[in-house]
C-alpha positions in Angstrom: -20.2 26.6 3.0 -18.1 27.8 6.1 -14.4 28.0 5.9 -14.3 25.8 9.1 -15.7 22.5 6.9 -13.3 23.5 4.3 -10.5 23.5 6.7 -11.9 20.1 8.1 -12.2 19.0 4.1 -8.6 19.6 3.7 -7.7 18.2 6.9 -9.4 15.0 5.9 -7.6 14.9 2.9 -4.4 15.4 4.0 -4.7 12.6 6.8 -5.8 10.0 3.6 -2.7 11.7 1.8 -0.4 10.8 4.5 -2.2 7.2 4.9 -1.0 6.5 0.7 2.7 7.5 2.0 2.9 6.3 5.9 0.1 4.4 6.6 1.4 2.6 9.7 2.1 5.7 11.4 -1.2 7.5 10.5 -3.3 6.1 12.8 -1.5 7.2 15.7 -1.3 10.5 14.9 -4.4 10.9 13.7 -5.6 9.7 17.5 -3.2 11.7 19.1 -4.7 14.7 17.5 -7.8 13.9 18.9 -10.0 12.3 15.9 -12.3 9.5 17.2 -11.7 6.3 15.9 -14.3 6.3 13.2 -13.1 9.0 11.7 -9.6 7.4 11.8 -10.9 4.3 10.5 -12.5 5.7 7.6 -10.0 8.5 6.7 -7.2 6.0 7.0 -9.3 2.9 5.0 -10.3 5.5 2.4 -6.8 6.6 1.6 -5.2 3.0 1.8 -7.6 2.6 -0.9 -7.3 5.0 -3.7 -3.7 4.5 -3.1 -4.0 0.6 -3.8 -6.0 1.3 -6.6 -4.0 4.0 -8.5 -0.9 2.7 -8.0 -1.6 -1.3 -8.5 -3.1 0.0 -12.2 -0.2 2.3 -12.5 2.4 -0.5 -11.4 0.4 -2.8 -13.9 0.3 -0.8 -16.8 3.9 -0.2 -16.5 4.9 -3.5 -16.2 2.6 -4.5 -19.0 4.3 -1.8 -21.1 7.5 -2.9 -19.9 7.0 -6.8 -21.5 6.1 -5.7 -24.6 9.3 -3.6 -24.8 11.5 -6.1 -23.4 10.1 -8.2 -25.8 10.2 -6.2 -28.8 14.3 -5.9 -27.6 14.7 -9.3 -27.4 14.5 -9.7 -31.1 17.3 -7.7 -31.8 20.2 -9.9 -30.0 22.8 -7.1 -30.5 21.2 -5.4 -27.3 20.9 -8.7 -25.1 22.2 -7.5 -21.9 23.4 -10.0 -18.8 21.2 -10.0 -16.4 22.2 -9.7 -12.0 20.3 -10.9 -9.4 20.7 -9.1 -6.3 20.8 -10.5 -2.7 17.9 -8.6 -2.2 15.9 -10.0 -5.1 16.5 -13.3 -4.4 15.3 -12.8 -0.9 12.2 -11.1 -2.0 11.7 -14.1 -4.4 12.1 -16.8 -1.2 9.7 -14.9 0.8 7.1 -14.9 -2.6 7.6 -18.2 -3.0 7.0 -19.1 0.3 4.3 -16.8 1.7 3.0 -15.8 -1.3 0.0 -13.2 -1.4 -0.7 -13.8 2.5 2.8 -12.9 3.5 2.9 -9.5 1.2 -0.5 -8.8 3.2 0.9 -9.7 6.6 4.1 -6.8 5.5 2.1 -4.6 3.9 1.7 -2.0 6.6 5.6 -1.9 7.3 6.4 -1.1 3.2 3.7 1.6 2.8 0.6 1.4 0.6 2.5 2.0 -3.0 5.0 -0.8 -2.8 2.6 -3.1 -1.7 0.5 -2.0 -5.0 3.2 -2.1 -6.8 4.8 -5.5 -5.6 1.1 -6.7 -5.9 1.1 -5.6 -9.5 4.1 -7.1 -10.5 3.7 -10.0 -8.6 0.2 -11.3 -8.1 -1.5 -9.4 -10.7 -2.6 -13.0 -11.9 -5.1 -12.9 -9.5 -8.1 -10.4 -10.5 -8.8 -10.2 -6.4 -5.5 -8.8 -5.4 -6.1 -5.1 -5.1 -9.5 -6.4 -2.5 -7.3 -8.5 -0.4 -4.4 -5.9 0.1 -7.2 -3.2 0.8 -9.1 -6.0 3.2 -5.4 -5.9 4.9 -5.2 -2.4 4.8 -8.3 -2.2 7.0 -7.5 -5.0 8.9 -4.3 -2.5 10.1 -5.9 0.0 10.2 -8.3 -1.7 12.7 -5.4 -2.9 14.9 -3.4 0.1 14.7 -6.2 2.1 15.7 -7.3 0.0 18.5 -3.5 -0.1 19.7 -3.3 3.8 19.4 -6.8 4.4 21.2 -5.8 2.1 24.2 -2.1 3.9 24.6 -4.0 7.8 24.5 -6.5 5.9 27.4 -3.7 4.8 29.1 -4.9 1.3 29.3 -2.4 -0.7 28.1 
């Protein structure tokens, strides 16, 4: 095995590592350092998905744990705590209510891969399909992003 596949191995991995955190900006640079779009679209797919996958069943697991301890709390009344609803959650909960699973797949490139797991989790777990249709929207992105990217290095746009 030569050191320069290993170096290539690691770079690979590092792309997909950066896709989990900043997917919509991982495209671009990965064409800007001069990767051809295949191996954008599969580095940046490939990472998008382990990242939906470990953290939807993280986020899941927590806010399954989470129920049961709320739950468990709720039958001692002495700790019964008023709850707040923030601006922000109410907007969130507008926007769920009226976009649903759709409209977290149309944002999911500008909140990064682990919120949308996570908000998909919490959310829309209901749904045994979620974590296929966020990584369906995560290569749809990817496509566009890379297409966009590809076009601006050409110089064609």
């Amino acid at each position: 095995m030569g050191e320069g596949l290993i170096s290539d191995i690691v770079a690979y991995v590092g792309w997909m590592l950066m896709s989990i955190l900043k997917f919509l900006l991982t495209p671009s640079l990965m064409i800007a350092a001069g990767n051809n779009w295949i191996e954008v679209m599969v580095t940046c797919t490939l990472g998008a998905t382990i990242g939906i996958l470990l953290f939807y069943n993280v986020g899941k697991s927590i806010f399954s744990w989470w129920k049961k301890v709320k739950a468990s709390s709720l039958n001692n009344k002495a700790n019964k705590k008023k709850r707040f609803v923030t601006k922000r959650k109410r907007q969130f909960i507008q926007f769920k209510r009226q976009y649903g699973l759709v409209g977290l797949m149309l944002i999911s490139v500008f909140i990064s891969v682990p919120i949308t797991a996570v908000l998909g989790a919490k959310y829309f777990s209901h749904n045994r399909n979620t974590p296929m249709y966020l990584i369906a929207a995560f290569f749809v992105w990817g496509c566009v992003l890379t297409f966009l990217s590809w076009r601006i290095k050409s110089g064609w746009v």
